[in-house]
C-alpha positions in Angstrom: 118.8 84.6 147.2 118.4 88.3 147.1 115.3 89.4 148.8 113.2 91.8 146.1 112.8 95.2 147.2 109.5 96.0 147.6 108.0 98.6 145.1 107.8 102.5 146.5 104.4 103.3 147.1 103.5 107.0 147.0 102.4 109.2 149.7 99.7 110.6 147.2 97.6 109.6 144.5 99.3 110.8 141.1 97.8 113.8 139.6 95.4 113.8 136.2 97.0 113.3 133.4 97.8 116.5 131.7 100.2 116.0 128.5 101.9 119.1 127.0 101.3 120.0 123.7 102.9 118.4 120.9 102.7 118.9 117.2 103.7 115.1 115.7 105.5 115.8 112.2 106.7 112.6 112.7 106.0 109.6 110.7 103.9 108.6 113.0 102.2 108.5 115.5 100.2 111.9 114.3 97.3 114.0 116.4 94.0 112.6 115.9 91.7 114.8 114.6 89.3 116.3 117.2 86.2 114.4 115.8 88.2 111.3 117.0 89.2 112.3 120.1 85.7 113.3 120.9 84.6 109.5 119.8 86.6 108.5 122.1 85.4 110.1 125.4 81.9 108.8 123.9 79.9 106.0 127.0 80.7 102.8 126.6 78.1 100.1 125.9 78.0 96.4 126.0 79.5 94.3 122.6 76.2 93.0 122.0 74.1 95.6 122.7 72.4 95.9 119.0 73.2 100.1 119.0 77.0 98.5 119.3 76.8 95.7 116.8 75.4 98.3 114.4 78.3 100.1 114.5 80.6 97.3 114.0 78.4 97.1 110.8 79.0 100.4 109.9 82.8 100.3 110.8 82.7 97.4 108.3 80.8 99.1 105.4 83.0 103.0 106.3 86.2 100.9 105.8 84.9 99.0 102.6 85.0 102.7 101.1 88.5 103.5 102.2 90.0 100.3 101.2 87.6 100.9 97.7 86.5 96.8 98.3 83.7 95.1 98.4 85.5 92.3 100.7 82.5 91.4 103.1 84.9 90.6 105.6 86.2 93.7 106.4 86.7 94.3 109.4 89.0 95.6 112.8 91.8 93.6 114.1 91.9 94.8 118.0 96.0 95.7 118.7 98.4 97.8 116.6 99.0 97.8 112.9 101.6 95.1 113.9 98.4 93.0 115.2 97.0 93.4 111.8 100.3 92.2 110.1 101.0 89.8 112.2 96.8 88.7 112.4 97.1 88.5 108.3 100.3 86.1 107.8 99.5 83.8 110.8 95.9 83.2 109.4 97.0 83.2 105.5 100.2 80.7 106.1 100.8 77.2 106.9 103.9 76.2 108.5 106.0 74.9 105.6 104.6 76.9 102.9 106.7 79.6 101.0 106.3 83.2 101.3 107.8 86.1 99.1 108.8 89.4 100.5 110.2 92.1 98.5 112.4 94.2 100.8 113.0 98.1 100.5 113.0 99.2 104.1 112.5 98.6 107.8 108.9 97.2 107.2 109.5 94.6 104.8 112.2 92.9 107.2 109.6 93.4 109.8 107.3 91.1 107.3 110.0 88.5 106.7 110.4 88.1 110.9 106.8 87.3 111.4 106.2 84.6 108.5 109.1 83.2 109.7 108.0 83.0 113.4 104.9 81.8 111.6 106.8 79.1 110.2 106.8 79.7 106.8 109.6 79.3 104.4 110.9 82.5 103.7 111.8 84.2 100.8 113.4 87.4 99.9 114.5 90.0 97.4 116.0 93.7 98.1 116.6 97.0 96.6 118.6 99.2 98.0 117.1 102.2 101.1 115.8 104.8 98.9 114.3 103.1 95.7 111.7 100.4 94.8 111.0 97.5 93.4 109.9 97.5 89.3 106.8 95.2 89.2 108.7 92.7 86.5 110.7 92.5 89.4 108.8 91.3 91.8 106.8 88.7 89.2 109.9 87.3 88.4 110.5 86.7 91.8 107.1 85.2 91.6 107.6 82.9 88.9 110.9 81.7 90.6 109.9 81.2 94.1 106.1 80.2 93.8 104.9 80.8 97.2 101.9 80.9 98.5 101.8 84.1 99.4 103.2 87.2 98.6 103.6 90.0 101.3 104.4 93.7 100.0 104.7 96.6 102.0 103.1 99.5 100.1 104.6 102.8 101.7 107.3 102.0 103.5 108.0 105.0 106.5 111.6 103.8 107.0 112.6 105.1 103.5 109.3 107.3 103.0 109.1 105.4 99.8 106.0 103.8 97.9 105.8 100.7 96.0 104.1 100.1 93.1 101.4 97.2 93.3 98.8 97.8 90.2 99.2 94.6 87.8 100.6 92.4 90.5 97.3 90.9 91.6 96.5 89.8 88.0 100.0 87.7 88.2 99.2 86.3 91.7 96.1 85.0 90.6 97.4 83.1 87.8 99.8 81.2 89.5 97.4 80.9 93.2 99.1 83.3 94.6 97.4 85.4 97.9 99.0 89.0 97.7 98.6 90.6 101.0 100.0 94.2 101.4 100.4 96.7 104.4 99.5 99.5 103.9 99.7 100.6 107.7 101.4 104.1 106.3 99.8 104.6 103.3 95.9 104.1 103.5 94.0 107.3 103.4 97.0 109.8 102.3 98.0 107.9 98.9 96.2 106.0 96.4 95.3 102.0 97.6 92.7 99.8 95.5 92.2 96.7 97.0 89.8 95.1 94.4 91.1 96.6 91.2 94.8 95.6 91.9 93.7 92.2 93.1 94.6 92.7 96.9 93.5 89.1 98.6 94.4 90.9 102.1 95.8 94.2 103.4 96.3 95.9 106.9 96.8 99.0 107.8 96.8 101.9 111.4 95.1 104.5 112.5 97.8 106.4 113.5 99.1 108.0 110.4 97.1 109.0 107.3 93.6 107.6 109.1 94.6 110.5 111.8 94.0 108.3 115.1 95.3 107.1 118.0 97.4 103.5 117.7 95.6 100.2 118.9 93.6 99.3 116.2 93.9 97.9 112.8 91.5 98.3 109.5 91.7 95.1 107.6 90.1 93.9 104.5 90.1 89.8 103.3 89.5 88.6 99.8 87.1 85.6 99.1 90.1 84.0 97.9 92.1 85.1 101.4 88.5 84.0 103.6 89.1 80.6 102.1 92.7 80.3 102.2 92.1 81.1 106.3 88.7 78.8 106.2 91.3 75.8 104.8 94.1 76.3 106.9 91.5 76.1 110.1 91.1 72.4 108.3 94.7 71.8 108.6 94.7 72.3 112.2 91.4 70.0 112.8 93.4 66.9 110.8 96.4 66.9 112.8 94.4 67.0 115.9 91.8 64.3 114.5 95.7 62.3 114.0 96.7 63.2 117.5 99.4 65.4 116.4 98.6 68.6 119.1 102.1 69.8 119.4 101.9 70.5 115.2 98.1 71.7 115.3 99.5 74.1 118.1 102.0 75.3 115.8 99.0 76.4 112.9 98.5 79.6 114.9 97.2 82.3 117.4 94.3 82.0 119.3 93.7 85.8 119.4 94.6 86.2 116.0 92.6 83.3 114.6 90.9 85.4 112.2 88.0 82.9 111.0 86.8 82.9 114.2 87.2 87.1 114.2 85.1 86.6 111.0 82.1 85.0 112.5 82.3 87.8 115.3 82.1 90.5 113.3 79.4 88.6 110.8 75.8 87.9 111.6 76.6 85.1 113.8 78.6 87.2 116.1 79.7 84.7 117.8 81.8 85.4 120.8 85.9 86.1 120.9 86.7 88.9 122.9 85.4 92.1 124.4 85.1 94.2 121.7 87.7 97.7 122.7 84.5 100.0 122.4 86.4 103.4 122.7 89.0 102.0 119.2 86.3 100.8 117.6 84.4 104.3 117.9 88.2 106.2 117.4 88.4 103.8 113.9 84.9 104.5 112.5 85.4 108.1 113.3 88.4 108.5 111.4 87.0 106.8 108.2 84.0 108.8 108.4 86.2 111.7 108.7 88.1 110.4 105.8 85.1 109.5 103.5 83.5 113.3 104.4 86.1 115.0 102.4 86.1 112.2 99.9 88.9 109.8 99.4 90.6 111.8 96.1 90.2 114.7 98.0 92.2 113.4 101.0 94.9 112.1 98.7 95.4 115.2 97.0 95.7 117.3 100.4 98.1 114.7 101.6 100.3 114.7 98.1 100.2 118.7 98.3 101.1 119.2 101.8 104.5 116.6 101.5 104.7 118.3 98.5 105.1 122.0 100.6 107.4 120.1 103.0 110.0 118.7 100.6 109.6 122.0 98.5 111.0 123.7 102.1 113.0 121.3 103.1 115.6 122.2 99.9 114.4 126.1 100.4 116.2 126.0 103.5 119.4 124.1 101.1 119.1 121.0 102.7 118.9 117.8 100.7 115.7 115.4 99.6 116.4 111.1 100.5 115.3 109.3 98.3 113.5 108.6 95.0 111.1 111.1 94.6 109.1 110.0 91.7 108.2 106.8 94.2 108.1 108.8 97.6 104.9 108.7 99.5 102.6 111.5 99.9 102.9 111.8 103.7 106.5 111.6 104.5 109.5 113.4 103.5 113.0 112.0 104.5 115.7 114.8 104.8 119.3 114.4 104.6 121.1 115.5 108.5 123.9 118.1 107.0 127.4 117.6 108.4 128.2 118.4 111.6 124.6 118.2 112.8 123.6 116.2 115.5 120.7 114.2 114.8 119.8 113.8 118.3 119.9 117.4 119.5 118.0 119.0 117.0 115.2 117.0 117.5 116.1 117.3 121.4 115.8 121.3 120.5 112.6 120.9 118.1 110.9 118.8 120.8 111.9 121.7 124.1 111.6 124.5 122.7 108.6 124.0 119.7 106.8 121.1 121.4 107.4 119.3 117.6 108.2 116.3 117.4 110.0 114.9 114.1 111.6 111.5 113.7 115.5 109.9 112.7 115.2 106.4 110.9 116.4 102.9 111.0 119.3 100.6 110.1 121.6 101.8 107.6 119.8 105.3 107.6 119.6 105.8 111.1 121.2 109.1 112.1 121.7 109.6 108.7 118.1 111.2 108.1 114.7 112.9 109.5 111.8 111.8 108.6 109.4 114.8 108.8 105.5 113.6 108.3 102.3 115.4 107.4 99.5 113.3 107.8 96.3 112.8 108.8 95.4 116.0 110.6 98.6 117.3 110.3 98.7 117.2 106.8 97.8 121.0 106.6 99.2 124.1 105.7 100.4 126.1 109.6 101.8 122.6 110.4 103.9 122.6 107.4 105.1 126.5 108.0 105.3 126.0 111.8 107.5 123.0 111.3 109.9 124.6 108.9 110.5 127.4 110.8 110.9 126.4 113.6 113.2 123.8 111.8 115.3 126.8 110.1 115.6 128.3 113.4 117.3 125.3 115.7 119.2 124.4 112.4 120.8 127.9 112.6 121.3 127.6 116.5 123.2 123.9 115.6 125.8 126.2 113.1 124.0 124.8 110.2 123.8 127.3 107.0 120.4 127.2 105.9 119.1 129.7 103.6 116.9 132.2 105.7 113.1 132.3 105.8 113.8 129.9 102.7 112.1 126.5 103.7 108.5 129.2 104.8 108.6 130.9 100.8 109.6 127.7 99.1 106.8 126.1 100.5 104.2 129.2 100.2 105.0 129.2 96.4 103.8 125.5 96.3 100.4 126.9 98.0 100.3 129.6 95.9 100.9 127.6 92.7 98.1 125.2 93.9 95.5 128.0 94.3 96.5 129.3 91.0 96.2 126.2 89.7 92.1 125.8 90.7 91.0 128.8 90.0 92.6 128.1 86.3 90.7 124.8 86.7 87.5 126.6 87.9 87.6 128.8 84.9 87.8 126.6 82.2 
């Protein structure tokens, strides 16, 4: 056997960490705004200190707002929004039982792989990269498949499109069906409703529209969803009480056994796990950010800066993916022109303008950016820093791009905006 080589230890401690400055027009992650990163540098305190369990109260009643519920168990799932997804359809799904989900990107095969390492019986339909679903759709799919749940992504980042999901809950209900939906890119920068489309459970991220740092995950849970979890807890106590462990093993997570999450965020706050203090002050900082400038109000300045970007991106002659009547507020997916390297221009963005934008997946990989503007960065100098700074290494790539086209094409959608309120104002 090969004898491991010990690990180099250095002859110095490292130095502080010191990040350069990066402006992330991504699609995520995004720079948190500065009231979260000053939340986060706040002193820690104990998780049952009563100053800490009133903000996990607060969290809970800030995030009620932005998910516009009035879900009582709403709540933070500690981890990524991958946690929250993965949190939702372990706690929601038996092993055995069907689940539904509609495909139209990266995310929705993401859903697929973790009800089926959940043990469900999975179910899908697909559209192609670049369009969505109609809703008759999906309730056909429904009415075929009947499963017990059916999991939507709502904007999906892959395709930087958005899915319709008004009049689905009303279906789901009829035929006892939960309808989760992630809405980890969405949330904050494009209009979500839990209660009034009849959303039994959605997760989302801080580290796109909720302009934070990733680790933690809003979630909100239906009454219907809080019993579906309460009777699949149940499940698990029968094949134990039969002597069946290796099967009650099988019902779920430990970690992400979210009935016992709800009685540690509820009154009985009843132990789990250390709370992460620092996320949970980063996650009630960025709703209370969000709910300051009003949730309309956030959508709009999300759905007017993309709306700058993809007006520059085709000032500068280069081409729009995607459906744009469906696209999400916060992302715009450009096409790479010929003889562009995807690689190198971002490379060049990156070196010489400290931005960072992003390529894709799957079929689309290489094939597009994905230029964000969310969060804080959904504002007007990070939209006409990033295209011009985008015209210019375009130009040093031999691209033809239509000069200082993508800065006016995007200054005319500012200026019709201010034109527009103070028409508005006057009437």
């Amino acid at each position: 056997m090969t004898p491991m080589t010990p690990m180099a230890i250095p002859n110095s401690p490292p130095s502080p960490l010191d990040p350069p400055p990066r402006l992330l027009m991504g699609p995520g992650p995004v720079n948190a705004h500065p009231r979260v990163l000053r939340a986060l540098s706040t002193p820690l305190i104990g998780q049952y200190d009563p100053v800490m369990t009133g903000y996990m109260s607060e969290t809970s009643a800030l995030y009620r707002q932005v998910f516009d519920t009035g879900n009582e168990q709403t709540l933070l799932v500690d981890g990524t929004a991958r946690a929250g997804i993965e949190a939702a359809l372990v706690c929601l799904l038996v092993p055995g039982e069907r689940v539904l989900v509609p495909i139209f990107g990266r995310f929705g095969h993401l859903l697929a792989e973790i009800a089926s390492r959940a043990g469900a019986e999975v179910h899908t339909i697909e559209t192609p990269w670049g369009t969505v679903f109609d809703p008759e759709a999906v309730v056909a799919a429904v009415r075929r498949v009947r499963p017990r749940v059916l999991a939507m992504v709502h904007g999906d980042t892959s395709t930087t499109m958005l899915q319709p999901l008004d009049g689905l809950g009303e279906i789901c209900a009829e035929l006892d069906v939960l309808l989760y939906a992630d809405v980890t890119a969405s949330l904050g920068g494009n209009h979500f409703a839990a209660d009034a489309w009849g959303i039994d459970a959605a997760t989302a991220g801080l580290q796109k529209c909720l302009g934070g740092p990733s680790g933690t995950a809003p979630a909100t849970f239906s009454p219907r969803a809080v019993a579906a979890i309460t009777a699949r807890r149940q499940v698990e106590a029968g094949l134990r009480e039969d002597g069946d462990e290796e099967n009650a093993l099988r019902i779920g997570s430990n970690y992400f056994d979210l009935a016992m999450v709800f009685d540690y965020w509820g009154p009985r706050r009843l132990n789990h796990h250390t709370e992460a203090t620092s996320a949970l002050y980063a996650a009630r900082e960025c709703a209370a950010v969000l709910l300051d400038e009003g949730m309309k109000e956030a959508v709009e300045r999300h759905r007017l800066h993309g709306c700058a970007m993809a007006a520059g991106v085709r000032g500068l002659g280069l081409e729009v993916f995607g459906d744009q009547e469906h696209r999400m507020n916060n992302v715009v997916g450009v096409l790479i022109p010929d003889g562009v390297g995807d690689a190198a221009v971002r490379a060049a963005l990156l070196a010489d303008y400290g931005i960072e934008i992003g390529t894709s997946f799957g079929p689309l990989r290489g094939r597009i950016w994905r230029i964000g503007t969310m969060g804080y960065n959904a504002r007007k100098d990070a939209v006409l820093t990033t295209l011009a700074a985008l015209e210019q290494v375009l130009r040093g790539a031999g691209a033809k791009v239509v000069a200082g086209g993508g800065v006016s094409a995007a200054h005319e959608v500012y200026q019709d905006d201010q034109d527009g309120a103070r028409q508005g104002a006057a009437l």
